[in-house]
C-alpha positions as a Markdown table, in Angstrom:
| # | Residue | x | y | z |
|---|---|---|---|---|
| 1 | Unk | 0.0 | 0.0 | 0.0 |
| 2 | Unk | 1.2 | 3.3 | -1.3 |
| 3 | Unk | -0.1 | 6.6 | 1.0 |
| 4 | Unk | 0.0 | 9.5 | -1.3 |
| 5 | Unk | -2.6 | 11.5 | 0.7 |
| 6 | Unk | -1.5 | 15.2 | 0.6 |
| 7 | Unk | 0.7 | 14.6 | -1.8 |
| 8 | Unk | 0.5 | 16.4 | -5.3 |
| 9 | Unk | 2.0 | 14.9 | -8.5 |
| 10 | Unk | 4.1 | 13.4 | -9.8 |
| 11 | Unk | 4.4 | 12.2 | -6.4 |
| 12 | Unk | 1.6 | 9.7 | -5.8 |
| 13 | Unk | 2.7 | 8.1 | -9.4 |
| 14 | Unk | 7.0 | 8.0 | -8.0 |
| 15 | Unk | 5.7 | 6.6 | -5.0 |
| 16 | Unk | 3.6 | 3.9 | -7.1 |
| 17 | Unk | 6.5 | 3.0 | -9.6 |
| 18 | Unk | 9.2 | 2.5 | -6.3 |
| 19 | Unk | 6.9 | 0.0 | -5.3 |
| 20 | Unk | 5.7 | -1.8 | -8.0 |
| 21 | Unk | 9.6 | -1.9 | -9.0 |
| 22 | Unk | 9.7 | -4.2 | -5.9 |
| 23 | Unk | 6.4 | -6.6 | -6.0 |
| 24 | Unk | 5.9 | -9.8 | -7.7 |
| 25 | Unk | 4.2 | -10.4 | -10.6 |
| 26 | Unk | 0.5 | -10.2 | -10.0 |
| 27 | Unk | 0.6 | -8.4 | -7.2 |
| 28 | Unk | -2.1 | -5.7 | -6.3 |
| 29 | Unk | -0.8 | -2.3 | -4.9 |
| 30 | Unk | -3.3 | -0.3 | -3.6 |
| 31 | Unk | -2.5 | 3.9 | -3.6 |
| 32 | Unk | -4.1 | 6.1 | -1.0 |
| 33 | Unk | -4.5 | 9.7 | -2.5 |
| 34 | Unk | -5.9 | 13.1 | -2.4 |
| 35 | Unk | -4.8 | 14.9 | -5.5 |
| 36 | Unk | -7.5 | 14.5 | -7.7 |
| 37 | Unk | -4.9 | 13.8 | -10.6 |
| 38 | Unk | -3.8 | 10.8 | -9.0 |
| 39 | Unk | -6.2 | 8.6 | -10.8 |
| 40 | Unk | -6.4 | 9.9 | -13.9 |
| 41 | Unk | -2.1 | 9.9 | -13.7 |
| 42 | Unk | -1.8 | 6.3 | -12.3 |
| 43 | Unk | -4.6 | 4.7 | -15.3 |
| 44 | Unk | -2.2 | 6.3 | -17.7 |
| 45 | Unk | 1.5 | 5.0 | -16.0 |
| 46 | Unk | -0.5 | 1.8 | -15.3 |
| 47 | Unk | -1.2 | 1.4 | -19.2 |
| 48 | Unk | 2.0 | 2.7 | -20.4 |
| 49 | Unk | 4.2 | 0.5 | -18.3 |
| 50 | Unk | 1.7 | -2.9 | -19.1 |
| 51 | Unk | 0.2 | -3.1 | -15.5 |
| 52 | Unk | -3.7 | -3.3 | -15.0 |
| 53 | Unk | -5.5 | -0.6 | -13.5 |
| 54 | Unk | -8.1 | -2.2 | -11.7 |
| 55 | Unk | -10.7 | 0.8 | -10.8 |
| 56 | Unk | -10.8 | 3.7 | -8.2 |
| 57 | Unk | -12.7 | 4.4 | -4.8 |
| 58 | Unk | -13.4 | 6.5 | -2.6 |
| 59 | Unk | -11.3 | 6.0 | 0.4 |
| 60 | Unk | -13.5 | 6.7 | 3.6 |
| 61 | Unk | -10.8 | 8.0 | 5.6 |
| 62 | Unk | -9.6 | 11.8 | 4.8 |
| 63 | Unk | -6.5 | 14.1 | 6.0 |
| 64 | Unk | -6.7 | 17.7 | 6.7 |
| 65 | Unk | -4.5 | 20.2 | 4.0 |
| 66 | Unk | -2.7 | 22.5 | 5.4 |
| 67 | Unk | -5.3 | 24.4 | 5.9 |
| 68 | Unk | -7.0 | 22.7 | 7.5 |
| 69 | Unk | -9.9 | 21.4 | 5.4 |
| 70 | Unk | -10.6 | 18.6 | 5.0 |
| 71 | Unk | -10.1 | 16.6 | 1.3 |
| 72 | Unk | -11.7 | 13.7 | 0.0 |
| 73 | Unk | -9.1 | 10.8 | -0.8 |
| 74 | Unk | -9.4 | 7.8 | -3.5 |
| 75 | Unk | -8.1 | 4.3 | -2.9 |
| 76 | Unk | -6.4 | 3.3 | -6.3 |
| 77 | Unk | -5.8 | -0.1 | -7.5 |
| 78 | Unk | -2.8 | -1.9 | -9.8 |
| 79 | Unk | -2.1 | -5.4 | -10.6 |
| 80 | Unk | 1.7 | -5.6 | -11.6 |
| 81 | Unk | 2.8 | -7.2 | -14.7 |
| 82 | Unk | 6.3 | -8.7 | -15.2 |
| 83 | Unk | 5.2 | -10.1 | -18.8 |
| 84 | Unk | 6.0 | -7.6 | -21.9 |
């Protein structure tokens, strides 16, 4: 599991790509973020580097900005893929 929350790109996707450097083949790496590009950003890495996106939700739990409001995070999933 990848937290991202509060973190704005690229970062959520760096964070993603260290991680899924590291796992198995097959295995499902869930990213916890609240930039509302990180979705859109991690579908597009996941297809360019052969992994499978495998959908978005809302993650329940939030994080204040530093401003104190609070923001609305997404749970991201990817499925690794050693095969090219």
């Amino acid at each position: 599991m990848v937290d991202a929350r509060g973190l704005r790109c690229p970062i959520p996707v760096l964070r993603l790509a260290k991680a899924a450097a590291g796992a198995a083949d097959g295995a499902e790496i869930e990213v916890w973020a609240t930039d509302p590009a990180a979705e859109p950003d991690i579908r597009a890495w996941a297809r360019m580097r052969g992994h499978t996106f495998l959908g978005a939700a809302p993650l329940e739990a939030t994080k204040h900005d530093d401003d104190g409001d609070h923001r609305a995070a997404v749970v991201v999933k990817v499925r690794v893929s050693r095969s090219t």
